[in-house]
C-alpha positions in Angstrom: 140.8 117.1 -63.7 138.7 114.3 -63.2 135.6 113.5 -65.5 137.4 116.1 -68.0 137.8 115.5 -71.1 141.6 117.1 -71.8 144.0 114.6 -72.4 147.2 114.0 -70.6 150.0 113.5 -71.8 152.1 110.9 -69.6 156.1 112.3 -70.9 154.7 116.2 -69.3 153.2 114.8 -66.4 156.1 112.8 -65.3 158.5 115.7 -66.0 155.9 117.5 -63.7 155.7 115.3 -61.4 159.5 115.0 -61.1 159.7 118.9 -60.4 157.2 118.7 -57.6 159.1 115.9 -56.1 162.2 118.2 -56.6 160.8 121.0 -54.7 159.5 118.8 -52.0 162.9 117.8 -51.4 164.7 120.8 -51.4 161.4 121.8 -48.9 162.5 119.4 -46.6 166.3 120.2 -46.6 165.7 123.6 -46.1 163.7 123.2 -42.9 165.8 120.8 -41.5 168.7 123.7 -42.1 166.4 126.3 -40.3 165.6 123.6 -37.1 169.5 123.0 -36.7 169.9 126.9 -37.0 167.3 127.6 -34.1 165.7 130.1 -36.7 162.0 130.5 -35.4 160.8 128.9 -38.9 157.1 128.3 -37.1 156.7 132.1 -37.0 158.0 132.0 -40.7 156.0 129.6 -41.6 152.7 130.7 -40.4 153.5 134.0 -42.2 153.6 131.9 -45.6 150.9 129.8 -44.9 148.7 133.3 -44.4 150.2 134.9 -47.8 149.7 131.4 -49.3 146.3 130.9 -48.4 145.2 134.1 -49.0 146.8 134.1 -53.0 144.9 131.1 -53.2 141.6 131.9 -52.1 141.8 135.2 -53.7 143.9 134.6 -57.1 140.8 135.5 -59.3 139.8 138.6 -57.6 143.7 139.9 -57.4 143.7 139.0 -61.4 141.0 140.6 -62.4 141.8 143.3 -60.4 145.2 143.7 -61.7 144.2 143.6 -65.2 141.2 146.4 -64.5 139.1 143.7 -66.0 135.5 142.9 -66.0 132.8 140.0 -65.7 130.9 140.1 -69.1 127.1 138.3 -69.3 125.9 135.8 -72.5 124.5 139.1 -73.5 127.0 141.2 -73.1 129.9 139.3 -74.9 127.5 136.5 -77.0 130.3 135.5 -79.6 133.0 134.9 -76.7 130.2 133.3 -74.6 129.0 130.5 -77.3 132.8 129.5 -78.0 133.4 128.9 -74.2 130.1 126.9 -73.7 130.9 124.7 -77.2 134.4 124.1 -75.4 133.1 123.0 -72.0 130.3 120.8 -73.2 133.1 119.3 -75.3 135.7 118.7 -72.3 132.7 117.7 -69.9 133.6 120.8 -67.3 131.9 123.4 -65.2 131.6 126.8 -67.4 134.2 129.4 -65.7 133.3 132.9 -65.5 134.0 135.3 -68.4 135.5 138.4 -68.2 137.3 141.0 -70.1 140.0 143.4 -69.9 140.3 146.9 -71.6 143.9 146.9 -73.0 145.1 146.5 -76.9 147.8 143.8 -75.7 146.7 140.9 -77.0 145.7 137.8 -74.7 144.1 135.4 -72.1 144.5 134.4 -69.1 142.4 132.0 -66.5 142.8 132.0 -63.1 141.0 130.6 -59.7 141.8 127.6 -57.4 138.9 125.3 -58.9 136.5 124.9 -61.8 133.5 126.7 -59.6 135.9 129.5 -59.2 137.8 129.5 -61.7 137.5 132.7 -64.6 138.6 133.3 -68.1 139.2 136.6 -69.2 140.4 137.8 -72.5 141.3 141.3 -73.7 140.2 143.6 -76.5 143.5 143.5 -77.9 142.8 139.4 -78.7 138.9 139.5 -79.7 140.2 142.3 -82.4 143.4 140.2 -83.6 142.1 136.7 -83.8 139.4 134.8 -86.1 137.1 132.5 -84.4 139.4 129.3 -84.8 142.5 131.0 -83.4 140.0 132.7 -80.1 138.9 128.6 -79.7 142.1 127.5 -79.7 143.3 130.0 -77.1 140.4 129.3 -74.9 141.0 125.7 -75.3 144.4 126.2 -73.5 142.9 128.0 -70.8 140.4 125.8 -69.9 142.7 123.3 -69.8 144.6 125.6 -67.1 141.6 125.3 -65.2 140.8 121.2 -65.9 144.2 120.6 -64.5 143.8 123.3 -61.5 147.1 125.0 -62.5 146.6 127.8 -60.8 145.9 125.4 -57.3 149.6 124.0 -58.2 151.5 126.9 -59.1 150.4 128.3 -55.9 152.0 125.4 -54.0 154.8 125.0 -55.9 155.9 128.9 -55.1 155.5 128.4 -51.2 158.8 127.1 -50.7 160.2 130.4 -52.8 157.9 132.6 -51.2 159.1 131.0 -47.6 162.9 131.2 -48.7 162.5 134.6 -50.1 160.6 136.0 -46.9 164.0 134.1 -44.7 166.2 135.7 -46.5 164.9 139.8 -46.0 164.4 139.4 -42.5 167.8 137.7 -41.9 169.2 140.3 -44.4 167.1 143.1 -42.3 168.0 141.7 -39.1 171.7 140.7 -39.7 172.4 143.9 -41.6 170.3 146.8 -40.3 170.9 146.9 -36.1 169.0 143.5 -35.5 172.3 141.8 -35.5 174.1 144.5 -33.8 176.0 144.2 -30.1 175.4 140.6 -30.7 178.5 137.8 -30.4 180.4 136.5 -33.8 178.3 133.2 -33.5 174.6 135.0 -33.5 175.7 137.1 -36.8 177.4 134.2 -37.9 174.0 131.7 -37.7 172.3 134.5 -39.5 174.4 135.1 -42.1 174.4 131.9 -42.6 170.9 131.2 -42.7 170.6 134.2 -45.3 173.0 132.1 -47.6 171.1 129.2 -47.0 167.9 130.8 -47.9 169.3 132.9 -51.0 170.4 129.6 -52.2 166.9 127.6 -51.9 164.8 130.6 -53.3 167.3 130.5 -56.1 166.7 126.4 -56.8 163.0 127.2 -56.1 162.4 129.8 -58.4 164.0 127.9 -61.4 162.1 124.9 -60.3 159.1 126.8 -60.3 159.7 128.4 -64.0 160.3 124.9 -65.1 156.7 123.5 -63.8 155.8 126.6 -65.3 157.0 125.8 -69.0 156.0 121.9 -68.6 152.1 123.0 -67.8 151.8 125.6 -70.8 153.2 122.6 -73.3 150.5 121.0 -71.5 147.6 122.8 -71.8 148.4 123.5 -75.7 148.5 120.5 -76.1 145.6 119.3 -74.7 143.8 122.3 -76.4 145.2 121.3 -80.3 143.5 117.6 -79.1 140.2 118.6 -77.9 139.8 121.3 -80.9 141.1 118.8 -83.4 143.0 122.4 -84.8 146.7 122.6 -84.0 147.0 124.8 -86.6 144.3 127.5 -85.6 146.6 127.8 -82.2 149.8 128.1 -83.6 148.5 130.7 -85.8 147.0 132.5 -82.7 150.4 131.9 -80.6 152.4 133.7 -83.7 149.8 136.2 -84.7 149.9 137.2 -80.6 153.6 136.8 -80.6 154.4 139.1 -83.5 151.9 141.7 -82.5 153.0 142.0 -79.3 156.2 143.9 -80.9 153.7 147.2 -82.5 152.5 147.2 -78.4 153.8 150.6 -76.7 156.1 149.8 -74.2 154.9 151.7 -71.3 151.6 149.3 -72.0 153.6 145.7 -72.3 155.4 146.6 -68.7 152.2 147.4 -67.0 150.8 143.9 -68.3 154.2 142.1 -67.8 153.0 141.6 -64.0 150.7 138.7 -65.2 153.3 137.1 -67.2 152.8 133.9 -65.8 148.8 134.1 -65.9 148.9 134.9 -69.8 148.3 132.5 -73.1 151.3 134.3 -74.2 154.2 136.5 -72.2 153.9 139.6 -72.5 157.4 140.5 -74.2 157.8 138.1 -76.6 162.1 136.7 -76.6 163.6 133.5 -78.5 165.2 130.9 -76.6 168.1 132.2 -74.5 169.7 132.0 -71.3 167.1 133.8 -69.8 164.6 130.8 -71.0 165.3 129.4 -67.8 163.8 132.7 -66.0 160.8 132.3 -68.5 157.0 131.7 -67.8 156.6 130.2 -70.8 158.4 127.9 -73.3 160.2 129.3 -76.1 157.7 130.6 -79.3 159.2 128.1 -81.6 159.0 125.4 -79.1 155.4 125.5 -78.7 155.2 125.9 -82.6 157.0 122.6 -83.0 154.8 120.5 -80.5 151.8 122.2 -82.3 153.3 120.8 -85.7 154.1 117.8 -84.6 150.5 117.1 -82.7 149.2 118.0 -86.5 151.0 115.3 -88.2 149.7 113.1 -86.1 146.2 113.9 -86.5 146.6 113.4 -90.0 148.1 110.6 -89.9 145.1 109.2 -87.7 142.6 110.7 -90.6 
């Protein structure tokens, strides 16, 4: 992010920071577990590293893909292009690539591992439900994915689930299916036990991972109310978004629900619950409540 123009704020970063420092931990345990448990974990790791690396290299092309989605020109898409280059001359960033996806669900998501390769992409659905403050506002917030490289840390931050989750199929496969078969009481043992092991760290990981999640979306809305100066145009794109997502067919909400943690906005739309802690994204009324309080304190500043 440095030499943007996005500002931080120091209460989300240290929660960040705290969940990254979590994860690392729990990293380290579980390796140490696998070592004392003679599991080949270099062989498992190298497998990761390869799925890792190749996610992050190749995040924008699998999005894009996924979302059938296509690169627009300045003269193909002049209106969305003019907003995006106001935005980045105001936050002193690279202009990502623009692109845009055929489907009436209304949203945005950006994706790539840096600002050079980094692309927006917004769908029909949005440019027809949204005025030009509210499509600012949402672009704001997904530039500011791309000022803080949230896409470079979510990657990282899922390697340890992705590692856990890969231990635990092949010592569910192996344990279960013949692998473990004709084998002594101690083999089968070490293996179930390394499955338990494992089940429990992808478990810790993946909430972990939803909670960095939720931290960096109060994050970038943030930072997009302050660099637009509107609060209010966001959270009236955020509930305009939010309450059209209900008239969506269903059939097309589940095909998009895939990029769930990509989007300005998840894709099926739920209050705060117990499966919060499963979510992408903060709760609808949370992000409306930061938004408020952000524009009382612009006006106080007036």
């Amino acid at each position: 992010m440095a030499g943007s123009r996005f500002e931080p704020d120091r209460g989300l970063t240290s929660r960040m920071l705290m969940t990254m420092f979590l994860l690392g931990l729990v990293y380290v345990v579980f390796m140490a577990a696998l070592i004392a448990l003679r599991i080949p974990w270099l062989l498992l790791l190298i497998i990761v590293v390869g799925f890792g690396l190749f996610q992050y290299f190749a995040s924008d092309k699998i999005a894009l893909f996924s979302m059938n989605a296509r690169e627009v020109s300045p003269e193909q898409a002049p209106d969305l292009h003019a907003v995006i280059d106001r935005l980045c001359a105001q936050a002193d960033m690279s202009k990502p690539r623009v692109a845009i996806a055929d489907t009436d669900v209304p949203n945005a998501f950006a994706t790539g591992r840096s600002e050079k390769a980094s692309v927006i992409c917004v769908t029909t659905g949005l440019l027809r439900r949204v005025d030009l403050n509210e499509l600012e506002g949402v672009l704001a917030h997904e530039l500011s994915h791309v000022a803080h490289r949230d896409v470079a840390v979510m990657t990282i931050a899922s390697f340890l689930g992705l590692l856990a989750g890969i231990v635990t199929r092949f010592g569910l496969q192996f344990g279960l299916f013949g692998g473990g078969r004709g084998r002594d009481n101690n083999t089968f043992l070490i293996f179930m036990l390394t499955v338990l092991i494992s089940a429990i760290v992808y478990a810790i990981s993946f909430l972990l991972t939803r909670a960095l999640s939720r931290y960096r979306e109060l994050a970038a809305d943030r930072a997009a109310a302050l660099l637009t100066g509107r609060p209010s145009a966001l959270a009236s794109a955020l509930t305009k978004i939010s309450g059209d997502m209900a008239r969506i067919p269903t059939r097309d909400l589940r095909k998009a629900e895939p990029m769930n943690a990509f989007f300005f906005a998840p894709a099926i739309s739920r209050g705060f619950s117990l499966s919060s802690l499963f979510s992408t994204h903060p709760p609808l009324e949370r992000r409306l409540e930061q938004l408020a309080q952000i524009s009382r304190q612009l006006g106080k500043g007036a």
